[in-house]
KOLBA-742655 format. One line per 10 residues: number of its first residue (from 0); their letters; for each residue y, x, z of N, C-alpha, C, O. Coordinates in nm, 2 decimals, padded with zeros to 4 digits. Example, Ala and Ser with C-alpha at 12.3 -4.5 7.8 and 13.67 -1.06 7.14 Angstrom:
2
0) as) -00.57/01.32/00.78/-00.45/01.23/00.78/-00.33/01.32/00.78/-00.33/01.42/00.85 ~ -00.22/01.28/00.71/-00.11/01.37/00.71/00.00/01.29/00.79/00.11/01.34/00.80
// end
This chain:
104
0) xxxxxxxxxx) -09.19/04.54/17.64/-09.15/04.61/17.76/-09.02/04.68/17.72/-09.00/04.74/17.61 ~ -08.92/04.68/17.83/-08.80/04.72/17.78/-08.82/04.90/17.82/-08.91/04.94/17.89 ~ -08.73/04.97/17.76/-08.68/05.13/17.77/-08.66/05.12/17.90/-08.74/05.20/17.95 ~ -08.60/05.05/18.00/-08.59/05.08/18.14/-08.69/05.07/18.22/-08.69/05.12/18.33 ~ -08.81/04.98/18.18/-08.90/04.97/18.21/-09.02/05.06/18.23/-09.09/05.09/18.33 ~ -09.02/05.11/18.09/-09.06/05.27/18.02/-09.01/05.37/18.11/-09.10/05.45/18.16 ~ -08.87/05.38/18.15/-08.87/05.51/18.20/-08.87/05.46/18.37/-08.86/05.56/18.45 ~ -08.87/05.31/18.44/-08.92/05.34/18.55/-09.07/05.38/18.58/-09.11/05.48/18.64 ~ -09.14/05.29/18.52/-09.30/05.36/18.49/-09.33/05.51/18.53/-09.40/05.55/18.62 ~ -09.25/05.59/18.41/-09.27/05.75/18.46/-09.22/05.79/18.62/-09.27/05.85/18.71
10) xxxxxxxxxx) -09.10/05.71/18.61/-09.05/05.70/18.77/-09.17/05.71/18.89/-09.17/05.80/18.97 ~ -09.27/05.60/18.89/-09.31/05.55/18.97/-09.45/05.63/18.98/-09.50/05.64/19.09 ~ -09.53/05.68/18.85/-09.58/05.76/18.83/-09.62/05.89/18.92/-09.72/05.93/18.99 ~ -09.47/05.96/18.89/-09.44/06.07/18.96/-09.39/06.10/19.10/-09.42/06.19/19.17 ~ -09.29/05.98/19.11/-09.26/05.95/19.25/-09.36/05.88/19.36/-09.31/05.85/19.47 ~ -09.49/05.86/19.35/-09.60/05.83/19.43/-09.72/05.86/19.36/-09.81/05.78/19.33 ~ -09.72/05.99/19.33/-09.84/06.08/19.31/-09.87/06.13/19.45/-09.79/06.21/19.51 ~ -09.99/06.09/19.51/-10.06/06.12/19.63/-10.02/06.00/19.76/-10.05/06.02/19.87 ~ -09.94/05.88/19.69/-09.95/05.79/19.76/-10.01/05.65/19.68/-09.92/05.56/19.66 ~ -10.08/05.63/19.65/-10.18/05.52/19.57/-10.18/05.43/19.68/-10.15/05.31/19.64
20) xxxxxxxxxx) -10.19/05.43/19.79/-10.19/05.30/19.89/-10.04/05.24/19.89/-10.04/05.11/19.91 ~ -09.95/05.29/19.89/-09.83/05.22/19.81/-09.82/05.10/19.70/-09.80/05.15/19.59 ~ -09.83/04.98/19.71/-09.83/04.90/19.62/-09.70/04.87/19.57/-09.62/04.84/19.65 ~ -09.66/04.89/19.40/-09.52/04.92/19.34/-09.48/04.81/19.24/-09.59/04.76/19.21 ~ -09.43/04.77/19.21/-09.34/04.66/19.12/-09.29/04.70/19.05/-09.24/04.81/19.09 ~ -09.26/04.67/18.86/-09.20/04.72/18.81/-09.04/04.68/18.83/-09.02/04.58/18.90 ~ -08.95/04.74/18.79/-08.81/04.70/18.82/-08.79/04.52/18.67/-08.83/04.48/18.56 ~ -08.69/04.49/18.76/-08.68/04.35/18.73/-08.56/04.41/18.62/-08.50/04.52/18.63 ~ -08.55/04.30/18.51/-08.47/04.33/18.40/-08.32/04.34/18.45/-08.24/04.42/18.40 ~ -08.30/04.27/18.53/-08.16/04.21/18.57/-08.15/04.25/18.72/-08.24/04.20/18.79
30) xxxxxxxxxx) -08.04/04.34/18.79/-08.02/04.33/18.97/-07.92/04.27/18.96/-07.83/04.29/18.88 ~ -07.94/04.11/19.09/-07.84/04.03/19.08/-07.83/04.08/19.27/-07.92/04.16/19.32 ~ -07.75/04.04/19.34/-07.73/04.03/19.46/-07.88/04.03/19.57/-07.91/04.10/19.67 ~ -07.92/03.93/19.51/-08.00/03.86/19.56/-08.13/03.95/19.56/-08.21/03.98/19.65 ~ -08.13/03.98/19.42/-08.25/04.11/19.44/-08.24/04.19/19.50/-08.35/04.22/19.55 ~ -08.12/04.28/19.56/-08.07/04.34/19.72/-08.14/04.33/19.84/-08.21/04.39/19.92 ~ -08.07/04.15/19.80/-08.10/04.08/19.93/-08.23/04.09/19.96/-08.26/04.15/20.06 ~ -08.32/04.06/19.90/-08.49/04.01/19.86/-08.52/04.14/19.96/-08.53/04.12/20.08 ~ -08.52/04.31/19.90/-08.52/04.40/19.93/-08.52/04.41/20.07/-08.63/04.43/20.13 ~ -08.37/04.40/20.12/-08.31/04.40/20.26/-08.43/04.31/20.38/-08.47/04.33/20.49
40) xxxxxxxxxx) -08.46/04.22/20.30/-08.47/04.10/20.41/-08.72/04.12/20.37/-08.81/04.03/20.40 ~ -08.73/04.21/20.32/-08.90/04.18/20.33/-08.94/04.37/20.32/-09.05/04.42/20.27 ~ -08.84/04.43/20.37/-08.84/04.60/20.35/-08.87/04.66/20.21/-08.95/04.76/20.19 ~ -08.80/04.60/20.13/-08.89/04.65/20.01/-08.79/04.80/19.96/-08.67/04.82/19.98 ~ -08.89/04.88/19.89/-08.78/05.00/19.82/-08.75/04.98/19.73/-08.85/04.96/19.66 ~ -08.65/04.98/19.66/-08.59/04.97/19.54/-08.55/05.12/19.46/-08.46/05.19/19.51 ~ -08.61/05.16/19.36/-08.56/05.28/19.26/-08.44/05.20/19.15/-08.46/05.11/19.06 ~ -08.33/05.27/19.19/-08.22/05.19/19.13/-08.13/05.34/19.07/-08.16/05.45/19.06 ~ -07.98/05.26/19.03/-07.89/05.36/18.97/-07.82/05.35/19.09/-07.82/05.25/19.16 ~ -07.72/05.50/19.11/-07.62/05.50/19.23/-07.50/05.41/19.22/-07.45/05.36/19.32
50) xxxxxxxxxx) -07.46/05.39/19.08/-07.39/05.27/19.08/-07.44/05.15/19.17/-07.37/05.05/19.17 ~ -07.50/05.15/19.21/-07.56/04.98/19.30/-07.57/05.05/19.45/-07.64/04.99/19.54 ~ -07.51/05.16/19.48/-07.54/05.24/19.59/-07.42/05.16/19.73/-07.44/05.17/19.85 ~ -07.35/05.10/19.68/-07.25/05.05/19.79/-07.28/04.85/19.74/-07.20/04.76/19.75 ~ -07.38/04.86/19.70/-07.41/04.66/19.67/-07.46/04.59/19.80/-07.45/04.47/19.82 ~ -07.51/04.68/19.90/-07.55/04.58/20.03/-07.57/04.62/20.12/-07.66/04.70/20.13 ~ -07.47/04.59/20.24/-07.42/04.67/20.36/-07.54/04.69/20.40/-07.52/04.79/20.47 ~ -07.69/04.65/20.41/-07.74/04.68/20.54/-07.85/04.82/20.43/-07.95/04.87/20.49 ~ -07.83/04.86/20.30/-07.92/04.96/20.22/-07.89/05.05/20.20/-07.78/05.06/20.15 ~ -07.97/05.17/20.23/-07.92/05.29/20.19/-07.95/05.37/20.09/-08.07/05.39/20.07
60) xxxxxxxxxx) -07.88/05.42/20.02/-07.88/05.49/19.88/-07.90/05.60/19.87/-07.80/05.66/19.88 ~ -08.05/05.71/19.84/-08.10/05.78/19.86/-08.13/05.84/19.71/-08.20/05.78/19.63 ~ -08.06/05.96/19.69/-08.09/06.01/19.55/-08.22/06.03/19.53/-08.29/06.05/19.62 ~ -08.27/06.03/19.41/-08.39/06.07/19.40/-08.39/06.16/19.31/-08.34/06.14/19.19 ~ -08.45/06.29/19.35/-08.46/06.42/19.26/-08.57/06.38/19.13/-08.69/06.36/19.16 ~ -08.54/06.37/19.01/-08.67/06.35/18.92/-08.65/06.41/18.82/-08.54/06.47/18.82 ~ -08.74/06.43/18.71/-08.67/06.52/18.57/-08.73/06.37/18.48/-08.81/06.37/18.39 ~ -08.69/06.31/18.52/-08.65/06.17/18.41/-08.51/06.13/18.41/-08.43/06.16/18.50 ~ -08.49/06.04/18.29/-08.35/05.95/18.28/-08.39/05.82/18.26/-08.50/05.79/18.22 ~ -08.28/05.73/18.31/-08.26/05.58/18.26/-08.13/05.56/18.16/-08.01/05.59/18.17
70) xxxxxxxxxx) -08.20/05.51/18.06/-08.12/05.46/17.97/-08.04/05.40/17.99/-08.06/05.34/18.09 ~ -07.89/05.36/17.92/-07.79/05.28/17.94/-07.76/05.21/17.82/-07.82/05.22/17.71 ~ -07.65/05.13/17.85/-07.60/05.08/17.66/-07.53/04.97/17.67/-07.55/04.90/17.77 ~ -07.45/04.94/17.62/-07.32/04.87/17.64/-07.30/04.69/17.58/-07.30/04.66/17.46 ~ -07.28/04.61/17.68/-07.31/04.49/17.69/-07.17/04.43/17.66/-07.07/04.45/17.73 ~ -07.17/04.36/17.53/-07.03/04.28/17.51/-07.06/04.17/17.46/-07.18/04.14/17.45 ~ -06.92/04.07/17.39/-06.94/03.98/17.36/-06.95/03.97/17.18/-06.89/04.06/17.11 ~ -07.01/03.88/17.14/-07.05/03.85/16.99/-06.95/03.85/16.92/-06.99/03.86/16.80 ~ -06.82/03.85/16.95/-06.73/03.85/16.88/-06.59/03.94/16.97/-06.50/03.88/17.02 ~ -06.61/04.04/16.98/-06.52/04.17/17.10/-06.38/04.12/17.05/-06.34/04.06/16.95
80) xxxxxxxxxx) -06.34/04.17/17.18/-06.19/04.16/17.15/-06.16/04.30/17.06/-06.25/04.39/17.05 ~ -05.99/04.32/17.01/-06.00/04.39/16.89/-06.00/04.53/16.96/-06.05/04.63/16.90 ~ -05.94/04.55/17.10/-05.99/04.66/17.20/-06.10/04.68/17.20/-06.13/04.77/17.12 ~ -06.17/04.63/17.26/-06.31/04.62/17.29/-06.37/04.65/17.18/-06.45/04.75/17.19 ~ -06.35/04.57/17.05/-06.41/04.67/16.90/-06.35/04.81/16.85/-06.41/04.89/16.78 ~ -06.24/04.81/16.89/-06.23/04.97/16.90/-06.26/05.07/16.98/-06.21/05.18/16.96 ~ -06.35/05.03/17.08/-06.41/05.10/17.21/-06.57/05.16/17.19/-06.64/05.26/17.22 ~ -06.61/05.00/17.10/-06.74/05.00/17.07/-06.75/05.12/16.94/-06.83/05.21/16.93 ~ -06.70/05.10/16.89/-06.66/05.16/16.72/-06.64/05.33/16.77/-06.71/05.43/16.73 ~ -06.54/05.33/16.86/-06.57/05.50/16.90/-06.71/05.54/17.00/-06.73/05.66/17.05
90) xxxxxxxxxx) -06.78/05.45/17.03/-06.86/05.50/17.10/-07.00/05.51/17.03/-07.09/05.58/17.08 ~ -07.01/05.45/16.91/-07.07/05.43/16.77/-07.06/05.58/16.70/-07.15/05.66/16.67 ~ -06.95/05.59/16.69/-06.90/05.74/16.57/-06.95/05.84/16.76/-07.03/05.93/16.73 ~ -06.93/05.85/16.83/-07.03/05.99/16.95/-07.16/06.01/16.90/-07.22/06.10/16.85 ~ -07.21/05.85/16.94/-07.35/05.88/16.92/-07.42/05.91/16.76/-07.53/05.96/16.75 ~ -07.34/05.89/16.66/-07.34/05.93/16.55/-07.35/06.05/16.53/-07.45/06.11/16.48 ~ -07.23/06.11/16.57/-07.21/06.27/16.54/-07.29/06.36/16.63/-07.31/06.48/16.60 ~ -07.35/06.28/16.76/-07.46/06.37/16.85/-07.57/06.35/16.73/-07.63/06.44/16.67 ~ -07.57/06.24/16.71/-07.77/06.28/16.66/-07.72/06.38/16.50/-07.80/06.46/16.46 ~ -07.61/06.36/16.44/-07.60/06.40/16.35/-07.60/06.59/16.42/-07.71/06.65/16.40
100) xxxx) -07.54/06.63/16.47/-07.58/06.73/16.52/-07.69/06.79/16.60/-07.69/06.91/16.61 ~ -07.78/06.71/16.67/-07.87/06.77/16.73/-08.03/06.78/16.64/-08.14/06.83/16.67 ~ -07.96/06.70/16.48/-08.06/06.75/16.44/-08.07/06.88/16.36/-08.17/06.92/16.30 ~ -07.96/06.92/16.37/-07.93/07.06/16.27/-07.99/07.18/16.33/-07.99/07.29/16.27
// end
């Protein structure tokens, strides 16, 4: 089970506490268009990121107050361009120096 998976779980947990007749889905690995669409067209709710908040004219994007996070992490190619490896490389040395500091 993936970390996004994991933290929709708590999601869904907490967000339908005292609604159990709600039947829920975990979130799919991948939102392609189409998973929108699926949504749009059989009323389904989707718990998503606001980034996907302008993906399909007929859905509306509704914050959701929670004290959870969804993880992120950065998708490239097997061999980056030399930009791109210097993008990845400073974003390597943040997360570095955060854990190196939040453990002190």
């Amino acid at each position: 089970m993936s970390a996004a998976n994991r933290h929709f779980r708590g999601a869904k947990k907490e967000s339908l506490q005292g609604y159990s007749h709600i039947p829920c889905r975990l979130p799919l690995e991948y939102y392609g268009v189409d998973t929108f669409a699926l949504c749009e067209m059989n009323s389904y709710v989707l718990i998503t990121q606001p980034v996907y908040e302008d993906i399909h004219p007929n859905l509306i994007t509704i914050p959701l107050q929670a004290d959870f996070s969804m993880p992120y992490g950065l998708v490239y190619a097997k061999e980056p361009t030399n930009a791109a490896d210097k993008f990845i490389q400073a974003v390597k040395a943040i997360i570095s120096e955060n854990q190196s500091s939040s453990s002190i």
